[in-house]
C-alpha positions as CSV (number, residue, x, y, z in Angstrom):
1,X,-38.2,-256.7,72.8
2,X,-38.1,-253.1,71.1
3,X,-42.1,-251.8,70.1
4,X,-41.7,-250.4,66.3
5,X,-44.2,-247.7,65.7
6,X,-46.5,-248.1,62.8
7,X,-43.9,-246.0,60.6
8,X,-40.7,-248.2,61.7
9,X,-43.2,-251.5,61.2
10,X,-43.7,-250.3,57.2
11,X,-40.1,-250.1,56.5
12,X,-39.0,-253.9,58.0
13,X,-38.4,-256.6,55.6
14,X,-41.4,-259.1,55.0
15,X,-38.9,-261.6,56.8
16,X,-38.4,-259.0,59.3
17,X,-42.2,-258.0,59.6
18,X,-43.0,-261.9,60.0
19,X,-40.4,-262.6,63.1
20,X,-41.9,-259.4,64.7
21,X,-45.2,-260.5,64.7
22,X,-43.9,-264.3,65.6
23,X,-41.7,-262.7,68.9
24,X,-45.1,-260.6,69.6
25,X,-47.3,-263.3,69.5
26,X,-45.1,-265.7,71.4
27,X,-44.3,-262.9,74.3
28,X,-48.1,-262.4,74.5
29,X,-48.7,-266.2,75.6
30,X,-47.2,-265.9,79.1
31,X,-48.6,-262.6,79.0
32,X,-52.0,-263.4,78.6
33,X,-51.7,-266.3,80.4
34,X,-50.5,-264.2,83.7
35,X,-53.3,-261.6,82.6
36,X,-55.8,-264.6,82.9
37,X,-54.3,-265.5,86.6
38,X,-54.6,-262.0,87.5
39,X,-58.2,-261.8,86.4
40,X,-59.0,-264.3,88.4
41,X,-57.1,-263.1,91.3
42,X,-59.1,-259.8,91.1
43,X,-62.1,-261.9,90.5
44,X,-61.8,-263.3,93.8
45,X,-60.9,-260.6,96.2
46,X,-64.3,-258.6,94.1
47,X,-66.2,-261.3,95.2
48,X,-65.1,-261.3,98.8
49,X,-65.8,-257.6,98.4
50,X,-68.8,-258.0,97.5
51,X,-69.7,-260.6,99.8
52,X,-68.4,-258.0,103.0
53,X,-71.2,-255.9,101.6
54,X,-74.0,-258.5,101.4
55,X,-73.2,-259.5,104.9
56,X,-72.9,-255.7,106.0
57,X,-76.3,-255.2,104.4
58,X,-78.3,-257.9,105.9
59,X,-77.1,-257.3,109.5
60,X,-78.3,-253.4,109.1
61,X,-81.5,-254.2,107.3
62,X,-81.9,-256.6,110.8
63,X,-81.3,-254.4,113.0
64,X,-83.1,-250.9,111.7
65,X,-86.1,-253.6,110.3
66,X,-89.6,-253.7,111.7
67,X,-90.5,-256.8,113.1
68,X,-92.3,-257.6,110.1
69,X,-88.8,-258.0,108.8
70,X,-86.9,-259.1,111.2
71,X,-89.4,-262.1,111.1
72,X,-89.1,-262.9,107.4
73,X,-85.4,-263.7,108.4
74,X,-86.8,-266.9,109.8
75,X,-90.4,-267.7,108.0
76,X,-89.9,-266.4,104.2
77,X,-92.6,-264.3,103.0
78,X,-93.7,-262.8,106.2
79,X,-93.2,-259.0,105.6
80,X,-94.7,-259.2,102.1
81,X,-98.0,-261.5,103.5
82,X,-98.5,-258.7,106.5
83,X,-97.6,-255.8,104.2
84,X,-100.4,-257.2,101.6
85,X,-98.8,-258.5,99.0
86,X,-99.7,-261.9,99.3
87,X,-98.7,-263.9,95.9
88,X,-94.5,-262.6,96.6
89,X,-95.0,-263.5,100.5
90,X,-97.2,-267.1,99.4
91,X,-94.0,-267.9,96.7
92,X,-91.2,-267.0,99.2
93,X,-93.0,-268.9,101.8
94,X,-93.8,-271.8,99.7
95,X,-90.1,-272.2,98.3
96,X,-89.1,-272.5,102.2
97,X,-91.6,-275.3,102.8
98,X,-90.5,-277.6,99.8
99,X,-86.6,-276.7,100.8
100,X,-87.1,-277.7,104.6
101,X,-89.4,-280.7,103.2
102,X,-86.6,-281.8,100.6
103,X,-83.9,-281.3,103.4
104,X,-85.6,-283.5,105.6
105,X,-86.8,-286.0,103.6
106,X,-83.7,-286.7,101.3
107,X,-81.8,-284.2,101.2
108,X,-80.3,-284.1,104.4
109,X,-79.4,-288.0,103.9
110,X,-77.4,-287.3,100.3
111,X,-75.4,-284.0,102.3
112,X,-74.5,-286.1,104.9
113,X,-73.3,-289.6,103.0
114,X,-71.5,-286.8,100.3
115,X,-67.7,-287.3,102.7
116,X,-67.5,-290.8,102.5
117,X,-70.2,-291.5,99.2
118,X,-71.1,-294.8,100.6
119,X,-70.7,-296.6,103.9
120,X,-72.0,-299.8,102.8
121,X,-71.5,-302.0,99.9
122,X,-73.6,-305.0,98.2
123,X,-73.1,-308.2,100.2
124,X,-73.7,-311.7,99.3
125,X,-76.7,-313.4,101.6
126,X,-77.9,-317.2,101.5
127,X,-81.4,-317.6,100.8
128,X,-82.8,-320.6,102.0
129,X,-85.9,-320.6,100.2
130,X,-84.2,-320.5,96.6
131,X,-81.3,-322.2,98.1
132,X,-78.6,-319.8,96.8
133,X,-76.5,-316.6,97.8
134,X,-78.1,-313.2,96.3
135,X,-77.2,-310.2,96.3
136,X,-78.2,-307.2,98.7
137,X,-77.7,-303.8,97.8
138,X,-77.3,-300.9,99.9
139,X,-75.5,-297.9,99.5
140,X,-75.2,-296.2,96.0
141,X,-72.0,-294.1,95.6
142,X,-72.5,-293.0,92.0
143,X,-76.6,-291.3,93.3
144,X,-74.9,-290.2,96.6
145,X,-72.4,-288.0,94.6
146,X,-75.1,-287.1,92.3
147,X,-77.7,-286.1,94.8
148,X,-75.3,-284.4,97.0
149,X,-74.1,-282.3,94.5
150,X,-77.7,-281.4,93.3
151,X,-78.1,-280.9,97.3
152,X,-75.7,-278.4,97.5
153,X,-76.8,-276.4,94.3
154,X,-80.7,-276.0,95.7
155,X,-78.9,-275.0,99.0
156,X,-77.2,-272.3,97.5
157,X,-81.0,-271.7,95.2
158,X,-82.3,-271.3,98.6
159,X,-79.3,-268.8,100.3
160,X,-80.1,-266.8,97.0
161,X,-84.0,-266.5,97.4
162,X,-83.3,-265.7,101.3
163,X,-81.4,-262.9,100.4
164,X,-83.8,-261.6,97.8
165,X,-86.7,-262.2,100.4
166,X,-84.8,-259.9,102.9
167,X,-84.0,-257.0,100.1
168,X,-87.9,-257.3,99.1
169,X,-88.7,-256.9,102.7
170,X,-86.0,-253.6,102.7
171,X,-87.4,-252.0,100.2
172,X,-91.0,-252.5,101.1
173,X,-90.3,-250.7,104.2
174,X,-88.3,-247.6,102.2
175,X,-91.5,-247.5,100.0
176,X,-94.2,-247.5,102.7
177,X,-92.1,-244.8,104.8
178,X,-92.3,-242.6,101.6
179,X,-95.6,-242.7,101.3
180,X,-96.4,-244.9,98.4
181,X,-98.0,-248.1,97.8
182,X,-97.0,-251.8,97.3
183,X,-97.2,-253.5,94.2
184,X,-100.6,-255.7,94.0
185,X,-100.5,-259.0,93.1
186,X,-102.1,-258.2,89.8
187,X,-99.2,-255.3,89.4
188,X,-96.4,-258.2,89.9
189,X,-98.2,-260.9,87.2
190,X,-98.0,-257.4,84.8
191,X,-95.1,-256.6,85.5
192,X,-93.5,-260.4,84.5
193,X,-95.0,-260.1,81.1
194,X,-94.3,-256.4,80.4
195,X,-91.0,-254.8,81.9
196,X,-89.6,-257.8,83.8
197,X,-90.7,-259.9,80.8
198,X,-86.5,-260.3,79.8
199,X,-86.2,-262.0,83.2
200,X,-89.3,-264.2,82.5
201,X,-87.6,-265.1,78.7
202,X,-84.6,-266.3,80.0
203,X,-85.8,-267.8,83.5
204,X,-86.2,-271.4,82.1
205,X,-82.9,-271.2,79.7
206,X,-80.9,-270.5,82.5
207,X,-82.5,-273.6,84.6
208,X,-81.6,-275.6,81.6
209,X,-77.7,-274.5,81.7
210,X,-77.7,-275.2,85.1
211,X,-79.3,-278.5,84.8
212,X,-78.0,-279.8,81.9
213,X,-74.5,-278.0,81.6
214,X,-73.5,-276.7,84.9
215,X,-74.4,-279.7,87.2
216,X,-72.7,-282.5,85.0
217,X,-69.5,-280.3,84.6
218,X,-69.4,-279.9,88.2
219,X,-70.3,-283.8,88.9
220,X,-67.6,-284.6,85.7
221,X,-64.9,-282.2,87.8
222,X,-65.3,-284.4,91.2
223,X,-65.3,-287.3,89.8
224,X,-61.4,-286.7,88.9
225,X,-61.0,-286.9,92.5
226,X,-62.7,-290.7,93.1
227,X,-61.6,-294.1,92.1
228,X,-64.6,-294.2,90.2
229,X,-64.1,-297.0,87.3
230,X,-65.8,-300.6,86.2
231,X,-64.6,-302.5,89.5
232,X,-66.0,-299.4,91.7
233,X,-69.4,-298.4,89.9
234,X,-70.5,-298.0,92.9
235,X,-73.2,-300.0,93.2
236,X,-73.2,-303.4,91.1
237,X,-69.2,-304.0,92.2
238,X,-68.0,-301.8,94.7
239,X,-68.5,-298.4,96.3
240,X,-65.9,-295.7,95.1
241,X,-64.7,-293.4,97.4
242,X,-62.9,-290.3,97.2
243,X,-58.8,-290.1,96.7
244,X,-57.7,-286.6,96.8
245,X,-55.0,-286.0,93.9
246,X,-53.8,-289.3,93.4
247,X,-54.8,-289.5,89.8
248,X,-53.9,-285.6,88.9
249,X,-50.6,-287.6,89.9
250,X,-51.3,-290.7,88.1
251,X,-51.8,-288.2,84.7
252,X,-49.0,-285.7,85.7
253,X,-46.5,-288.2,86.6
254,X,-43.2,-288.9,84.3
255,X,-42.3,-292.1,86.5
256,X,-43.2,-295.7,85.1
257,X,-42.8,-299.5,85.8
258,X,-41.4,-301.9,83.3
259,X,-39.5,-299.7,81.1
260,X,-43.4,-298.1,79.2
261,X,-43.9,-295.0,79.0
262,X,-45.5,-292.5,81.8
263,X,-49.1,-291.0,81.4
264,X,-47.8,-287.7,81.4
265,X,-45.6,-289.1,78.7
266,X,-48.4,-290.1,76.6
267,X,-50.5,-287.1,77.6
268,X,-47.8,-285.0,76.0
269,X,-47.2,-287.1,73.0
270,X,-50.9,-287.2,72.4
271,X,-51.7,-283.2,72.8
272,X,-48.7,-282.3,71.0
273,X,-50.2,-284.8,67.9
274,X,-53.6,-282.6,68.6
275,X,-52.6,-279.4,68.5
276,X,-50.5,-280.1,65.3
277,X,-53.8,-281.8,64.0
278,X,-56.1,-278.9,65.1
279,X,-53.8,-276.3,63.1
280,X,-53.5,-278.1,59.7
281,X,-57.0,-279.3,59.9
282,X,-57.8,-275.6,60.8
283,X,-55.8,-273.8,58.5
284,X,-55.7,-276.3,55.8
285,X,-59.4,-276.3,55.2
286,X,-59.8,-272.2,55.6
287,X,-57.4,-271.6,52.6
288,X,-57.9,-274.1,50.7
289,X,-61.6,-273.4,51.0
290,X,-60.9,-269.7,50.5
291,X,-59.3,-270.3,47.4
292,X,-61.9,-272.7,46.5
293,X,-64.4,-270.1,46.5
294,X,-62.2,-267.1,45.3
295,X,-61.7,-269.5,42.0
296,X,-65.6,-270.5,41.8
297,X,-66.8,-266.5,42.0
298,X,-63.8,-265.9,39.6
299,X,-65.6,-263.8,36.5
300,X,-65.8,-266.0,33.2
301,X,-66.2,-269.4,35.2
302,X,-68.7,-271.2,33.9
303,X,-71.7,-273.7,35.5
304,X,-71.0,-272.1,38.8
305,X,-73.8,-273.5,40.4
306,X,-72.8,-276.7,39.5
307,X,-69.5,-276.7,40.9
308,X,-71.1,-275.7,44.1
309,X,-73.3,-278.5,44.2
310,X,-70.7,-281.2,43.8
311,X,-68.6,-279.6,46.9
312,X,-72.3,-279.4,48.6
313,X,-72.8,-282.9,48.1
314,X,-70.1,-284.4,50.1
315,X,-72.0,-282.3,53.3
316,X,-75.0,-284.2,52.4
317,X,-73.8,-287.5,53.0
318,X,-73.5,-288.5,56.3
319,X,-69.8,-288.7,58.0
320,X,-70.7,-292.2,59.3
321,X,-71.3,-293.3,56.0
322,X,-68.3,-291.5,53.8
323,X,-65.4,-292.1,56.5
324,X,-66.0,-295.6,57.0
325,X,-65.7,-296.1,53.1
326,X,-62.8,-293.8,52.8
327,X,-61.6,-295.8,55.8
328,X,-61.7,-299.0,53.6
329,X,-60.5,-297.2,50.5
330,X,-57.1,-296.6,52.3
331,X,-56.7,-300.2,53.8
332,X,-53.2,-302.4,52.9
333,X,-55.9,-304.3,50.7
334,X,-58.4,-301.3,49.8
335,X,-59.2,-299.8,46.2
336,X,-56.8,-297.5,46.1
337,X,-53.6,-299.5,46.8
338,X,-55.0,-302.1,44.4
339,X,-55.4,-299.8,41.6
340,X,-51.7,-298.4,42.3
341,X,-50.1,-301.9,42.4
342,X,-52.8,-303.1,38.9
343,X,-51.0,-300.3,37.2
344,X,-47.8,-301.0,37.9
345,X,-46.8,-297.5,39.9
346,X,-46.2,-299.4,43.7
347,X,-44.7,-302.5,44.0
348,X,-46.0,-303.0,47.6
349,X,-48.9,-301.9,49.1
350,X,-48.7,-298.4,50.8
351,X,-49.0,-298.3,54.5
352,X,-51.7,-295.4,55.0
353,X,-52.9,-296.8,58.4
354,X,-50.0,-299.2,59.3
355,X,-47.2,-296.5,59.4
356,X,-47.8,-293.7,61.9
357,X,-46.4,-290.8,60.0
358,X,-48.6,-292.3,56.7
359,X,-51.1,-292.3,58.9
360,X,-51.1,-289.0,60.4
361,X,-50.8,-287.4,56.8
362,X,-53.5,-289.2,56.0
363,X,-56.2,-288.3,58.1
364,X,-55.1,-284.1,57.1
365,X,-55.7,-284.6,53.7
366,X,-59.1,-286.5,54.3
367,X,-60.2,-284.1,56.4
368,X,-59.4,-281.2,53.7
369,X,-62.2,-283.4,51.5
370,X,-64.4,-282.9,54.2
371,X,-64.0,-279.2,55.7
372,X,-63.3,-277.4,52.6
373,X,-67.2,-277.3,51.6
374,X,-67.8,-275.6,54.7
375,X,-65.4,-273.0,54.2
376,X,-66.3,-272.8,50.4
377,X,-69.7,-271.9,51.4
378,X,-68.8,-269.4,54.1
379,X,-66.0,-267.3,52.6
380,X,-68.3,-267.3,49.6
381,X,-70.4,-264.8,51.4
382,X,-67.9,-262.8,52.4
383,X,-66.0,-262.5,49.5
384,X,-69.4,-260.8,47.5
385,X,-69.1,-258.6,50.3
386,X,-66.0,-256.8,49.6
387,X,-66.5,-253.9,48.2
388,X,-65.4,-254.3,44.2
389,X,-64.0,-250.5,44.1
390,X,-61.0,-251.9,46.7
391,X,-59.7,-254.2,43.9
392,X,-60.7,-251.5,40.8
393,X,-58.6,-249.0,43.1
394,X,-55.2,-251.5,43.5
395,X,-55.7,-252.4,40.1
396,X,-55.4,-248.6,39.0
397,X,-52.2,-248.6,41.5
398,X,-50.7,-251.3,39.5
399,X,-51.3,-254.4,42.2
400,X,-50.6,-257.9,40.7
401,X,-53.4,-260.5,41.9
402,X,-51.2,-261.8,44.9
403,X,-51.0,-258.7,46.1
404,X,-54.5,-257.8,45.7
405,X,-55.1,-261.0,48.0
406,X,-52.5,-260.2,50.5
407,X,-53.7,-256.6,51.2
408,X,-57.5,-256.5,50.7
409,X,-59.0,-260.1,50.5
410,X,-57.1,-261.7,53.7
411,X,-57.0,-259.1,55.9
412,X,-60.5,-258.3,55.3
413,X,-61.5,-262.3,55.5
414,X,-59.6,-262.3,58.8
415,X,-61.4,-259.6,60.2
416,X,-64.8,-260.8,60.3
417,X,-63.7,-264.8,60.3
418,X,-61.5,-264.7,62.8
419,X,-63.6,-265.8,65.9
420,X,-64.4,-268.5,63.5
421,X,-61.1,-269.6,63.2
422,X,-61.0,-269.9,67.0
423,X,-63.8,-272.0,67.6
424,X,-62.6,-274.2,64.2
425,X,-59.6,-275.0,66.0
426,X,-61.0,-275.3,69.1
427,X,-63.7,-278.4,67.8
428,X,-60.4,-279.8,66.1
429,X,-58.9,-280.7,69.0
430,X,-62.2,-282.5,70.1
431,X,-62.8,-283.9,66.6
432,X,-63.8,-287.4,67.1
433,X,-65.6,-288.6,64.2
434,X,-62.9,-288.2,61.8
435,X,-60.3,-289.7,63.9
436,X,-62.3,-292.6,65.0
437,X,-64.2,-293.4,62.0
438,X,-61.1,-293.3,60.2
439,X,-58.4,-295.1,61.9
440,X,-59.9,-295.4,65.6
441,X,-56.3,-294.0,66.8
442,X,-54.5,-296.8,65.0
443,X,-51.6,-297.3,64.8
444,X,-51.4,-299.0,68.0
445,X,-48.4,-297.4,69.7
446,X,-46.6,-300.2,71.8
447,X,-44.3,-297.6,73.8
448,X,-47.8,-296.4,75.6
449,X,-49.6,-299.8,76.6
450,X,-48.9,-299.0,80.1
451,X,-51.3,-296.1,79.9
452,X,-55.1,-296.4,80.2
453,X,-57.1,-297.5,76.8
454,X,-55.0,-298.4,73.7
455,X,-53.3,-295.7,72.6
456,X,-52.5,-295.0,69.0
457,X,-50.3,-292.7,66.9
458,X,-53.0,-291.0,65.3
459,X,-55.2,-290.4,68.9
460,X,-56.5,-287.4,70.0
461,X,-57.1,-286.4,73.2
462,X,-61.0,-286.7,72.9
463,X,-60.5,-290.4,71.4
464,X,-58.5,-291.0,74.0
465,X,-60.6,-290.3,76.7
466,X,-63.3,-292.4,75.1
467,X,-61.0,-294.9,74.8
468,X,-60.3,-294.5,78.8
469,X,-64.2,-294.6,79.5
470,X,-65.1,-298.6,77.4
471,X,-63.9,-301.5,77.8
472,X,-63.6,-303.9,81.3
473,X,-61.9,-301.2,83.2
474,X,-63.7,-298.0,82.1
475,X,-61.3,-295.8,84.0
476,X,-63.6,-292.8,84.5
477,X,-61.5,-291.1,87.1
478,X,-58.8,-290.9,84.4
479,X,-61.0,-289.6,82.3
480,X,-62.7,-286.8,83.8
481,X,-58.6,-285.9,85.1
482,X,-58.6,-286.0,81.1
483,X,-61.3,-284.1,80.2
484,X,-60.2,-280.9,82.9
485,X,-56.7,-280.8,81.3
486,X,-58.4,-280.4,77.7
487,X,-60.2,-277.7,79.1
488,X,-57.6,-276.0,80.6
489,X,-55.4,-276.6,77.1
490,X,-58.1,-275.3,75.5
491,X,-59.5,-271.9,77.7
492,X,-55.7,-271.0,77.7
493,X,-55.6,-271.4,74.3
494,X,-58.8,-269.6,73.3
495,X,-58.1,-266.5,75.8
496,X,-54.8,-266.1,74.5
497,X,-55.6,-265.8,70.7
498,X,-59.4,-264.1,71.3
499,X,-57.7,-261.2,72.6
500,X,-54.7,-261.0,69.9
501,X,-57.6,-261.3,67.0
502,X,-58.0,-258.1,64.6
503,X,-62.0,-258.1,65.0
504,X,-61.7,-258.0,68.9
505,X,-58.4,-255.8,68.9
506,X,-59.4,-253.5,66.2
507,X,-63.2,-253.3,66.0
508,X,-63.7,-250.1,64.6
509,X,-61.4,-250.9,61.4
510,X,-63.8,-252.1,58.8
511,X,-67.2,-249.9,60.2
C-alpha cells in the first residue's frame, strides 16, 4: 500500500481520505498483532538473559565471598547477624524458618498431590451403629489445586528473598572493604519511612494484586486444563483431574453430533454478536452523548441545569431496578405493545424479545438511554475546555457549524477521550447487566443446544460463560477455556487500537 505524505493526504477526496485510513487501520491489525508476538519473543530471550546474569552473579559472589557469605547461602541472615546488623539478618532468617516450617508441615503435601490433584475420592462406608452407609471424605481436588498453586508462588517469594539475602550479603562486604559502616538497625527502620518509604507505600498493594488478582487468574487459567464441573467438584462428587487440551479442543472444534452446531461454531456466532454489540453500544452512546452535551452548553438554552438533572436521574436509579422494568415494558404483553395495539398503529404485538434481530436492536437502543448520561456528563467538561478563540477564528474563515465540529470539536474530543473509548468498548464486551437483566440471552437459539448453557441470540460472551458456570452441570472447565479466549480477544484488541490512538501516537499535539 503506497504512504501519502501529509501534502498528498490533504489533496485526496473525503471518500478517498476515509478508505486510506480504513486500508491503514486494517494493515496495522496483523501488524500489531505480529509486533505483540515479537514483544514477547524478545521478552523472553531478555529474561533468559537476564537470568544467565543472576546465575553468573551468585556463583561469583560464592566463590570471592567470605565465609560469612558463603554461609548465608544455606542459613539466611547469617552475614548480616555476624556483620551486626541484626533486625535484616533476624527477618531473612526468620522468613527461612516459616518457609521450611510451611514446606514441611503442608506445603510439601499440596506440591506433591498438585500431578494428580487427588488420589482418593469420598467412599460410601456402613455404619453399624446408625445402621446406614455415610460418607468418608478424603482427598480434596479443588484445595489441592488451590494450595499447590499458592505453594508454588511462596516458593518463588522465597527464591526471591534468597537472592536478595545473597546481594545484601555482596554488598555488605564491598562496603566494609571500603572502609565504611553498616546500616544500624535504627538506620534501616529510618530509612523505610523516609527514602525507601515508596517501597513501604506500595508493599501491601502489591500483596493485594497478588493475592486477590494474580493467584485467582492463575488458578482460573489451570482450571481450563481439568475436568473440573458439578459431577467432579472435587470433593462432594468426584475428584477432577487434569486433561491436557481436550477442552481447548472441545471450544476450538468445528465437528458436532446430531446435525447441532460446534462450540467453535457458537463461540464465533456469539463473539461476532459482541463485538458488533461492543461498537454500537460504544460509539452510539459517545456521540449521541456528545451531541447531547454540545446541544445542552449551546448559548441561549434555557433551564440548563435542569435538563442535566433529568439525564442525571436515570444514573441514580439503580440498573437492577430500571432494566427489569424496561424488560417488562418490551414484553409480547408489556405497556408498550399495549398502548401501540389500543391505538390502533400495530395489529399484532411486536416481537422485541421473541425475534432475534428485534431483539438485538433492542437492547442498542436501551442501552443508549442508559450510557448517554455518562457521556453527557463527561464530554461536558471537555467541551468548556476548548478554547472559544478556535471556533471565533473558523467562524472568521467562514466555517459552517459541521465543519466547526469536524475540525476542532472531534479531533480535539478524540484526543483526550480516546483511551476512554478503549476501555468503553472493552467493558462492552463484558457488559452483563444490560444483557441479562434485559433478555437473559433470549432468544433461545435452537441451532446451539448442543453447546454448554442455553445459548441465546442476544448472548454475550460474559453471559455466556455465566451461563456455562449454573445449573446441574456447571461446566467450569468450559468456562475458564471461555474466559482466556475473551482475554485474548480482548488484549489483542486493546494493543492494536491503544497504539493507533491520537493521544498515544501524537502526544505532543494539543500541549
Amino acid at each position: 500500500m503506497k504512504q501519502y505524505s501529509d501534502l498528498e493526504f490533504l489533496r485526496l477526496s473525503r471518500g478517498q481520505k476515509f478508505l486510506y485510513r480504513l486500508l491503514r487501520f486494517l494493515i496495522a491489525i496483523p501488524v500489531g498483532i505480529g509486533r505483540f508476538f515479537a514483544k514477547i519473543w524478545q521478552g523472553i530471550i531478555a529474561g533468559a538473559k537476564a537470568l544467565g546474569r543472576e546465575i553468573k552473579d551468585i556463583a561469583g559472589t560464592f566463590a570471592h565471598g567470605d565465609w560469612k557469605t558463603r554461609t548465608s547461602f544455606l542459613v539466611m541472615g547469617f552475614g548480616n547477624l555476624a556483620r551486626g546488623q541484626i533486625l535484616r539478618g533476624l527477618l531473612f532468617l526468620l522468613f527461612e524458618i516459616v518457609f521450611i516450617g510451611y514446606m514441611a508441615l503442608t506445603g510439601g503435601y499440596w506440591l506433591s498431590m498438585l500431578p494428580s490433584l487427588g488420589l482418593e475420592g469420598p467412599s460410601e462406608t456402613y455404619n453399624e451403629i446408625l445402621d446406614t452407609y455415610t460418607t468418608a471424605y478424603h482427598d480434596n481436588s479443588f484445595k489441592i489445586l488451590l494450595y499447590g498453586v499458592l505453594t508454588i508462588f511462596f516458593i518463588i517469594a522465597f527464591i526471591y528473598t534468597w537472592r536478595q539475602n545473597v546481594k545484601q550479603n555482596r554488598i555488605a562486604e564491598r562496603i566494609l572493604a571500603s572502609g565504611k559502616k553498616l546500616k544500624s538497625g535504627k538506620e534501616d527502620l529510618r530509612s523505610v519511612v523516609d527514602d525507601q518509604f515508596h517501597k513501604t507505600l506500595l508493599a501491601l498493594p502489591l500483596t493485594g494484586i497478588l493475592i486477590f488478582t494474580v493467584l485467582p487468574i492463575v488458578f482460573m487459567v489451570l482450571v481450563a486444563f481439568t475436568n473440573y464441573d458439578g459431577a467432579h467438584d472435587g470433593y462432594a462428587n468426584n475428584l477432577f483431574t487434569w486433561v491436557g487440551l481436550k477442552n481447548f479442543n472441545t471450544m476450538l472444534s468445528w465437528s458436532s453430533g446430531g446435525g447441532s452446531q460446534s462450540y467453535a461454531a457458537t463461540f464465533g456466532e456469539i463473539l461476532t454478536w459482541t463485538l458488533i454489540w461492543a461498537f454500537f453500544a460504544t460509539f452510539t452512546n459517545y456521540f449521541l452523548g456528545m451531541f447531547v452535551a454540545m446541544a445542552i452548553n449551546k448559548k441561549g438554552i434555557r433551564l440548563k441545569k435542569l435538563w442535566r438533572t433529568v439525564l442525571v436521574l436515570t444514573i441514580a436509579i439503580p440498573q437492577f431496578i430500571s432494566l427489569l422494568y424496561v424488560s417488562k415494558m418490551f414484553a409480547k404483553d408489556g405497556i408498550l405493545n399495549g398502548f401501540l395495539l389500543s391505538m390502533g398503529w400495530i395489529q399484532q404485538a411486536l416481537p422485541f424479545w421473541e425475534d432475534p434481530t428485534w431483539a438485538r436492536i433492542t437492547v442498542i437502543v436501551i442501552n443508549i438511554w442508559i450510557g448517554i448520561p455518562y457521556l453527557m456528563l463527561i464530554t461536558t467538561g471537555i467541551l468548556m475546555n476548548i478554547p472559544a478563540d478556535l471556533y471565533e477564528s473558523s467562524r472568521i474563515d467562514g466555517a459552517n457549524a459541521w465543519q466547526q465540529y469536524t475540525k476542532i470539536t472531534l479531533p480535539y474530543m478524540l484526543f483526550v477521550t480516546g483511551p476512554y473509548l478503549l476501555t468503553s468498548f472493552t467493558s462492552n464486551m463484558n457488559n452483563f447487566n444490560v444483557i441479562y437483566l434485559l433478555t437473559g440471552g433470549a432468544p433461545t437459539n435452537p441451532a446451539a443446544s448442543s453447546a454448554a448453557g442455553s445459548v441465546g441470540y442476544t448472548d454475550l460472551l460474559i453471559t455466556w460463560l455465566f451461563k456455562i458456570t449454573t445449573g446441574a452441570e456447571s461446566q467450569y472447565y468450559l468456562a475458564s477455556v471461555v474466559g482466556i479466549l475473551v482475554f485474548v480477544v480482548v488484549a489483542l484488541i486493546s494493543l492494536v487500537v491503544y497504539n493507533l490512538l491520537p493521544s498515544i501516537k501524537n502526544e505532543e499535539d494539543f500541549r
